[in-house]
N, C-alpha and C positions, 0 to 999 in steps of 0.2 A: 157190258164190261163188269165183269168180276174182281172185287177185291178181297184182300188177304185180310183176314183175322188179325185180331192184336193179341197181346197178353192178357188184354181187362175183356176178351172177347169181341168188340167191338169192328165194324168195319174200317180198313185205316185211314177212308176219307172220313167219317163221322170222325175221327178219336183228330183226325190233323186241325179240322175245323176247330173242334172243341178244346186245341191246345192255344187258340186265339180268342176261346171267348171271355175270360176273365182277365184278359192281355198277360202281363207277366206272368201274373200268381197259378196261372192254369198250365201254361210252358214250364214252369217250373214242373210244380206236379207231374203232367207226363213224363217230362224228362227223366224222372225217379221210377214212375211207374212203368215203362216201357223201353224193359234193355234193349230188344233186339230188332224192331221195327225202325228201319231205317228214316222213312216217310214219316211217320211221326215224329219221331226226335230229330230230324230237320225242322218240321214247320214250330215243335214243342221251344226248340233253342232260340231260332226267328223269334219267335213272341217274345222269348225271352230280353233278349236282345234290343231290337226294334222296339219295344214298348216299355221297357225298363229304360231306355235311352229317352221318350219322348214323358214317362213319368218326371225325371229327375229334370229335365229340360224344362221343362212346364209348372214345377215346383220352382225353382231358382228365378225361371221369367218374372212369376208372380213376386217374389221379393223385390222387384225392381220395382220404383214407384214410376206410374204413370203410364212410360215405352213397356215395360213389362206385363201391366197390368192388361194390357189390349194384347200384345201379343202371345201370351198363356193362351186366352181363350181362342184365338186362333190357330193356333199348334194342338187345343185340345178335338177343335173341330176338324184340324186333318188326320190327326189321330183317328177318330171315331171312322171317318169315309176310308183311311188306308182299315183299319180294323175289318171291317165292313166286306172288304174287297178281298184280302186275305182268307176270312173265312169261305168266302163262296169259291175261291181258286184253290183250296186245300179239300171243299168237301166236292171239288167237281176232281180230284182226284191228280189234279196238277202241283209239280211242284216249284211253286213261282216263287222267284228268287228277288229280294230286293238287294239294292246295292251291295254295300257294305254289311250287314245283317246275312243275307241268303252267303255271304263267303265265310262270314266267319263263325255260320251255323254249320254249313258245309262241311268246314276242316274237322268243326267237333264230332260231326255224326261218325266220319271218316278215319279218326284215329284211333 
């Protein structure tokens, strides 16, 4: 299976993966850097989204004393295994969709 070049050169399952490895802050990034590759700036907006949601989620948890303090670190550890999972379905060249995230990464790549 052959895949399409990016703008940064890149394979566009290597550059989709790597729009998930520094969660947010790397989705951002491609998002900028790759107008026209669709596949990337799906999985680049996903990260965005999806992990921008479980940062601020995970931050506000830990404010709460006690019930928050236990579940941040749990929310961080599903974080980590969805992160995990997402890059190996982005660099196996799939474009997997999570719920609410993969729709409204969707609509962005699409308008």
């Amino acid at each position: 299976m052959e895949t399409k070049k990016t703008a940064l050169g890149l394979s566009e399952n290597l550059e989709g993966a790597l729009a998930y490895l520094g969660w947010w802050v790397t989705g951002l990034v491609l998002w900028f850097l790759e107008p026209e590759n669709k596949f990337v700036r799906f999985h680049a907006m996903q990260s965005i989204v999806a992990f921008g949601a479980i940062t601020i989620a995970a931050f506000l948890l830990g404010l709460i004393p006690v019930v928050g303090w236990i579940l941040s670190p749990i929310l961080w550890l599903a974080g980590v295994v969805l992160w995990l999972w997402l890059m190996y379905k982005a660099y196996q060249g799939e474009l997997y969709k999570l719920p609410w995230a993969g729709d409204f990464a969707e609509q962005q790549v699409n308008k």
